[in-house]
C-alpha positions in Angstrom: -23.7 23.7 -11.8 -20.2 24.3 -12.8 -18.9 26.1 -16.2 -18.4 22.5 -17.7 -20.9 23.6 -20.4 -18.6 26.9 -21.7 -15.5 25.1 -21.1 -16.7 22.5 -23.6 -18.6 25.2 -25.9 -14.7 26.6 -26.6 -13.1 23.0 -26.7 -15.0 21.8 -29.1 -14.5 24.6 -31.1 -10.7 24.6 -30.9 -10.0 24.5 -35.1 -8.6 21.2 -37.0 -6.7 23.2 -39.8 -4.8 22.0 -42.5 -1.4 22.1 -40.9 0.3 21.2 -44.0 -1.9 23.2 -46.0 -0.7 26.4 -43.9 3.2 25.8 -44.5 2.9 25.1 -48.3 1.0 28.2 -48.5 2.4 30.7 -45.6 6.0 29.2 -46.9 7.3 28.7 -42.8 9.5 26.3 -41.2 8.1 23.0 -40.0 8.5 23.8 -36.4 6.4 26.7 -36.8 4.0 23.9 -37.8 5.0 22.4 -34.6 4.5 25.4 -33.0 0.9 25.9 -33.9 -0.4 22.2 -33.3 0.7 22.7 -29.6 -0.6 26.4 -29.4 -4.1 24.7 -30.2 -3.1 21.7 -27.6 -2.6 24.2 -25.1 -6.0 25.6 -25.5 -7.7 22.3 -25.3 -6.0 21.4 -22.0 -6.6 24.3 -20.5 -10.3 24.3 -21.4 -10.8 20.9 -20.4 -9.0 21.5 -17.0 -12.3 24.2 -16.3 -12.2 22.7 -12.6 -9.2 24.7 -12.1 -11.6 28.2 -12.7 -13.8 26.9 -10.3 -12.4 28.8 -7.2 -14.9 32.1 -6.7 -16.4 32.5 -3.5 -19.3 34.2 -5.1 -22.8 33.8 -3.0 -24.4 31.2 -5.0 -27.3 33.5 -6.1 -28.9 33.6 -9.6 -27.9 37.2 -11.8 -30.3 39.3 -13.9 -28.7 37.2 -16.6 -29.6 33.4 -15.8 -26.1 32.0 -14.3 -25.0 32.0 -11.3 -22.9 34.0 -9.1 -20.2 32.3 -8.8 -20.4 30.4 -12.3 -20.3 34.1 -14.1 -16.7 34.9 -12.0 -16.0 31.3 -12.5 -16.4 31.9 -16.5 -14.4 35.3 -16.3 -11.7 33.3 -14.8 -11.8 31.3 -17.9 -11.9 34.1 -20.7 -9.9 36.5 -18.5 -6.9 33.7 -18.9 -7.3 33.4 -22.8 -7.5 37.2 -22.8 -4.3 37.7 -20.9 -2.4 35.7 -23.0 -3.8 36.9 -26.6 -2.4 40.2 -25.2 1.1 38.7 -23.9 1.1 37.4 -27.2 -0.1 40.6 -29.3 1.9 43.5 -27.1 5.0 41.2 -26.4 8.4 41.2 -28.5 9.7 38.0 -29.3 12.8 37.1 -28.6 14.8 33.8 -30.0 18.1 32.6 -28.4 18.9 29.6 -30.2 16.2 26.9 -30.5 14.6 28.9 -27.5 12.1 31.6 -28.0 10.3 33.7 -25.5 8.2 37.0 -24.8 9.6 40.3 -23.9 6.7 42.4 -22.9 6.5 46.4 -21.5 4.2 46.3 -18.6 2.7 49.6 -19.4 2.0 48.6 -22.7 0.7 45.4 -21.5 -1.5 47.2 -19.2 -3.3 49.0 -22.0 -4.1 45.9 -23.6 -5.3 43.6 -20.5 -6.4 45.9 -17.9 -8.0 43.0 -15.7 -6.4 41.7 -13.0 -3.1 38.8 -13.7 -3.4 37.0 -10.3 -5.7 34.5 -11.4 -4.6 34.3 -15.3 -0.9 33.9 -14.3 -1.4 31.2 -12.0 -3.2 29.0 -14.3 -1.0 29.8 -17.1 1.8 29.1 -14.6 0.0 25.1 -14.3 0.0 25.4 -18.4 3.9 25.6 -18.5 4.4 29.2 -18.6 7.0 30.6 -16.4 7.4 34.7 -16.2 10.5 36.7 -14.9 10.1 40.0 -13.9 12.5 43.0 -14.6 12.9 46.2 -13.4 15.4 48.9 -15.1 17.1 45.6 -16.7 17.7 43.9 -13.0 15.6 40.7 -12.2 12.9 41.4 -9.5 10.9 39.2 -7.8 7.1 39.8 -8.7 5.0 41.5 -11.5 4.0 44.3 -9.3 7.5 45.8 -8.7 8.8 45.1 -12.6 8.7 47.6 -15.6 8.6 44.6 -18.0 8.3 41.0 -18.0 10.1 37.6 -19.8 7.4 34.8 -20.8 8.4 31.5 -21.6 7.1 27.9 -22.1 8.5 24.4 -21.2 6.7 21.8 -23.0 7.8 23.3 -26.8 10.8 25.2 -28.3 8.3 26.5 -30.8 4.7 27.2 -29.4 5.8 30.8 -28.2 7.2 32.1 -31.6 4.0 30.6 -33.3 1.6 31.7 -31.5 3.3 35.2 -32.0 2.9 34.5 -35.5 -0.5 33.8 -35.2 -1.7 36.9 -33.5 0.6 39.2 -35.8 -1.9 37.8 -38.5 -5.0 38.1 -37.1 -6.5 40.7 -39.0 -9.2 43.5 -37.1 -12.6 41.4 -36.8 -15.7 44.1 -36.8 -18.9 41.8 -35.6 -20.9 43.6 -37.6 -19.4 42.1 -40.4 -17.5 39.0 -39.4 -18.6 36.3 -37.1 -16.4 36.8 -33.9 -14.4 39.9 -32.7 -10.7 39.7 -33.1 -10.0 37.7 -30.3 -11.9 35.1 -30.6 -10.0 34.0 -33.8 -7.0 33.1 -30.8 -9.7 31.5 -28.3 -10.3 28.4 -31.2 -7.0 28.7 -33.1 -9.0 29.5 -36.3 -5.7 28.8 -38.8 -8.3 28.5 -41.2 -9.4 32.4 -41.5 -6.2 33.8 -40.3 -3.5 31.7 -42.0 -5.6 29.8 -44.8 -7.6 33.3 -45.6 -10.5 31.3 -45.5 -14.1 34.1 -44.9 -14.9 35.2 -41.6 -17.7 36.9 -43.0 -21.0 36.0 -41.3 -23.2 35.8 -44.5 -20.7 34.0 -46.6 -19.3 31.4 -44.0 -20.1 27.9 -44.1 -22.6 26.7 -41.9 -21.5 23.0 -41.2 -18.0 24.1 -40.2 -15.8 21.6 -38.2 -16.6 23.7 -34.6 -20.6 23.9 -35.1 -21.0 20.0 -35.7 -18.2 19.2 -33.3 -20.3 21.3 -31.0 -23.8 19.3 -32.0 -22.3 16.6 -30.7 -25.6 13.6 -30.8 -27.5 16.6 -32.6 -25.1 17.0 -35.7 -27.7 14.7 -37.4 -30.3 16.7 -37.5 -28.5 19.8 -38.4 -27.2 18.1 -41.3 -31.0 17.8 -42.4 -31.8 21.4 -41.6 -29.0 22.3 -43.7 -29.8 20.3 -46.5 -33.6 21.5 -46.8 -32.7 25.3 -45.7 -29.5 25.6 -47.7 -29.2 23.4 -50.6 -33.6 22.6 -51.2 -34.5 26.4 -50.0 -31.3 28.5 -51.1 -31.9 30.6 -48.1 -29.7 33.1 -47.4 -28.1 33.4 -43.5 -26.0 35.2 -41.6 -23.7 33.4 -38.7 -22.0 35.0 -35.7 -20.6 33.2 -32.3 -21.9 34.8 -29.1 -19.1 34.4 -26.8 -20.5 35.2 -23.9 -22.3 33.7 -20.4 -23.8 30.9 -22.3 -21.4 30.5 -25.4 -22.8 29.5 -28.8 -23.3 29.8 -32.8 -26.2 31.7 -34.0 -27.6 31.2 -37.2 -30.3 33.8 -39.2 -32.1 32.2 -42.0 -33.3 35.0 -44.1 -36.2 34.7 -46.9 -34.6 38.0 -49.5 -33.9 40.4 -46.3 -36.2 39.4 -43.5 -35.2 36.6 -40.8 -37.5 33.8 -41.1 -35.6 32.0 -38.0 -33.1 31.3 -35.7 -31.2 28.7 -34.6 -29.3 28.6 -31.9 -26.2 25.9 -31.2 -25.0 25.4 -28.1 -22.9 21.7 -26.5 -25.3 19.0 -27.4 -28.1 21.3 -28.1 -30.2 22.7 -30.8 -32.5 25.6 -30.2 -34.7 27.3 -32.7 -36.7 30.2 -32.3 -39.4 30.4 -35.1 -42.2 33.7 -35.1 -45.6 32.3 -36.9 -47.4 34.7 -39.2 -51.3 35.1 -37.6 -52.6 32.8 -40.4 -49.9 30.1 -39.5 -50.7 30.5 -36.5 -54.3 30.3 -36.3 -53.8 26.8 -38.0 -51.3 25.4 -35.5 -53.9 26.0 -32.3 -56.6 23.7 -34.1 -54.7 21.0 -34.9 -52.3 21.3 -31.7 -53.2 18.1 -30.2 -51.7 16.1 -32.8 -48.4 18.2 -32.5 -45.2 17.0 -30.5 -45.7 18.4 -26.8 -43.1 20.9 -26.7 -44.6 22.9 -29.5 -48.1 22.1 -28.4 -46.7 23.8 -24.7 -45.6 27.1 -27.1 -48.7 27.3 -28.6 -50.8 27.9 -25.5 -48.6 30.2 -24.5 -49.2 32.4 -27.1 -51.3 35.6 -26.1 -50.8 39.3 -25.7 -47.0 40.7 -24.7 -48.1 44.0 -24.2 -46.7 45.8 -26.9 -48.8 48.7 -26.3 -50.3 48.7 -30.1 -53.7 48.2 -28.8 -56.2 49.1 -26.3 -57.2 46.2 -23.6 -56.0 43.6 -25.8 -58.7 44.6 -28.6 -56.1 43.0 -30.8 -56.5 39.3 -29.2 -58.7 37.2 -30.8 -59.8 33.6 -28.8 -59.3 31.0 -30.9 -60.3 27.5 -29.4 -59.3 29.0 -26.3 -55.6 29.8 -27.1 -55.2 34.0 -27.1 -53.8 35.2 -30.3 -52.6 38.2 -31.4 -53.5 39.8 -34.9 -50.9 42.2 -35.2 -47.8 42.3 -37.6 -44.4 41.5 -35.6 -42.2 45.3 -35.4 -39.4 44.1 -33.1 -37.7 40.9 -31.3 -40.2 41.4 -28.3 -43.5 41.2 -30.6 -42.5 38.2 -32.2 -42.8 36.2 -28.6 -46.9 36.7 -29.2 -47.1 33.9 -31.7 -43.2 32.2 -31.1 -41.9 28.5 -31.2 -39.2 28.2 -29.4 -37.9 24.6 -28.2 -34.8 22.5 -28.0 -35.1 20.2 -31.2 -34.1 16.9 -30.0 -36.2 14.4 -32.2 -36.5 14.0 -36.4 -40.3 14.9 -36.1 -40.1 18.1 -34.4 -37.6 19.0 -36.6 -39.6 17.5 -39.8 -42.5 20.2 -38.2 -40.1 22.7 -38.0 -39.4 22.4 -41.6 -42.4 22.4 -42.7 -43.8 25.3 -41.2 -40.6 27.3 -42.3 -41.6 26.2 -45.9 -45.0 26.9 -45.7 -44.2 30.8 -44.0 -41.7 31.1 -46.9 -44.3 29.8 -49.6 -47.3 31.9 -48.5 -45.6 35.0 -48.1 
C-alpha cells in the first residue's frame, strides 16, 4: 500500500483551463498566463512525486477508518504541503523587484492560517524550487523558528509566485453545503475555471462530465458517459455533486427523483462505485431471478437481511423469501437502506445496463 491512489485522485484532477480564455476576460499580462500554467505544473509534480510523503514511521496497523497507519500520516504529509502553501500564498504580501516576485509573509499571521507543523511541508516545497529567508526585526536569521516573518521565493518561473497570489486573492469563500469543495480545494486542482472563468461551483448545477471526473475514470470514463446519457439527458434527473477530499479522495454524485436520492455514485482513480437502496417490491423480484444476475450483485443480494434498526421486534419485519432475509420496512436513514442495498464497483456494460434498469424501473413505479 502506499498513497499512490490519492496522489493520483488530485493529479488527475489538476484543471485544463482555458488559458487564453482567462486573459481575454481577466484583461492580465501574458506572463501572468505564464504564471498560472506553471502554478498548475507545480501541483502535478508534486503529486506525482507522492514517494517523497512516504517517510512516517507509523506502526503499520489498520485505523477505525480503513487506511493504514502510516498511509493516513503519509496522506497528511501530502495535503498538509498544499495547505501550507495555499496559506503562504493567501496571508503573504507580494512583493515584485523587477521581473522577480516573491512572498513577504508575518509569521504570526501565518500561524493563524496554517497551524500544523512546517518541517515536513517546507522541505518538500524546498525539493519544488521554493527557497525561504527568515527575518527577525528586519535582520536575516537563520531558521523559521527564530524569525518574525519570512521571504518565499521560486526558481524555476519569474511569474508563478505573483500568479498564484492572484489566484488565491480570487478564490471566493466556498460553503460545502452549497458548493462542491471548500475553499481550498479550488487551489489543490487549480480550478481557473470557477475562480477566474466564474464558471458554478454549485453542486446541483455543476456539470457532471467535467474534465477532472473523466480524467479520473480513467478505463471507466466509458461507462460513465452512458450513465450520464440515460440519467441526465433520457431521465432529466436532478443531482447534486460534491468532492470528498479526504482519506480516500473522490467525486460523489446524488441522483435525485424531485427531492429524494434515488442513488449514488461514487468516483474514485479507475473506479466506479454505486450505491443503489431497492424498494421491498424491487427487491423481492431481484432474489428470484438472482441466478441469472452478474455475481457481484447476486453476492449483495444474499446479503440482504435485518441491520437492526430497532423498528421491530425479533426481526417480525423479515420475511424469507427463497431463502434470502428481507426486510419490509420503508428506508428512514443512510444505515436502513443497507437492508435491501446494491453496492458494487461497476466495471462491465451489463452490470451497468442492470443498474440502469433497475434505477428506471424504481423511478417509474414510484
Amino acid at each position: 500500500m502506499s498513497i499512490e491512489y490519492q496522489a493520483m485522485f488530485w493529479m488527475r484532477n489538476v484543471c485544463d483551463s482555458d488559458l487564453k480564455a482567462i486573459q481575454q476576460l481577466n484583461n492580465v499580462d501574458i506572463s501572468m498566463v505564464d504564471g498560472l500554467r506553471e502554478f498548475s505544473s507545480l501541483l502535478r509534480n508534486i503529486y506525482n512525486d507522492y514517494h517523497s510523503f512516504e517517510i512516517s514511521t507509523a506502526e503499520r496497523v489498520p485505523t477505525k477508518i480503513g487506511i493504514m497507519a502510516d498511509d493516513l500520516e503519509n496522506y497528511h504529509n501530502l495535503t498538509e504541503t498544499i495547505d501550507c502553501l495555499y496559506g503562504i500564498a493567501k496571508v503573504g504580501i507580494l512583493q515584485v523587484d523587477g521581473m522577480d516576485s516573491y512572498l513577504t509573509v508575518q509569521k504570526d499571521v501565518f500561524k493563524k492560517e496554517f497551524k500544523k507543523s512546517i518541517v515536513i511541508p517546507f522541505e518538500m516545497l524546498e525539493k519544488h524550487s521554493f527557497y525561504f529567508r527568515y527575518h527577525k526585526n528586519e535582520k536575516e536569521v537563520s531558521s523559521y523558528k527564530l524569525c518574525d516573518t519570512f521571504n518565499v521565493y521560486y526558481d524555476n518561473s519569474n511569474f508563478l509566485i505573483s500568479a498564484m497570489k492572484y489566484f488565491v486573492q480570487n478564490i471566493t469563500e466556498k460553503n460545502v453545503k452549497e458548493d462542491y469543495a471548500q475553499t481550498k480545494i479550488l487551489f489543490y486542482i487549480a480550478d481557473y475555471d470557477s475562480v477566474l472563468l466564474n464558471k458554478t461551483t454549485k453542486r446541483k448545477e455543476m456539470c457532471p462530465d467535467r474534465y477532472g471526473i473523466s480524467k479520473t475514470l480513467g478505463t471507466q470514463g466509458e461507462l460513465w458517459s452512458f450513465i450520464m446519457g440515460t440519467l441526465c439527458d433520457e431521465l432529466k434527473m436532478n443531482y447534486d455533486i460534491s468532492l470528498n477530499p479526504y482519506v480516500f479522495p473522490g467525486w460523489n454524485f446524488k441522483f435525485l427523483n424531485k427531492k429524494k436520492t434515488v442513488c449514488t455514485f461514487n468516483i474514485g482513480v479507475d473506479r466506479l462505485f454505486v450505491r443503489l437502496p431497492l424498494s421491498y417490491e424491487l427487491a423481492k423480484e431481484l432474489i428470484i431471478t438472482r441466478n441469472k444476475l452478474p455475481r457481484n450483485i447476486r453476492e449483495c443480494i444474499e446479503r440482504f437481511g435485518c441491520v437492526r434498526c430497532g423498528k421491530c421486534t425479533n426481526e417480525s419485519n423479515i420475511e424469507i423469501v427463497d431463502e434470502i432475509r428481507l426486510c419490509k420496512l420503508n428506508y428512514s436513514n443512510f444505515v436502513t437502506e443497507d437492508s435491501r442495498l446494491i453496492a458494487i464497483e461497476l466495471t462491465t456494460k451489463d452490470e451497468t445496463e442492470l443498474i440502469i434498469r433497475l434505477i428506471k424501473e424504481l423511478i417509474h413505479r414510484f
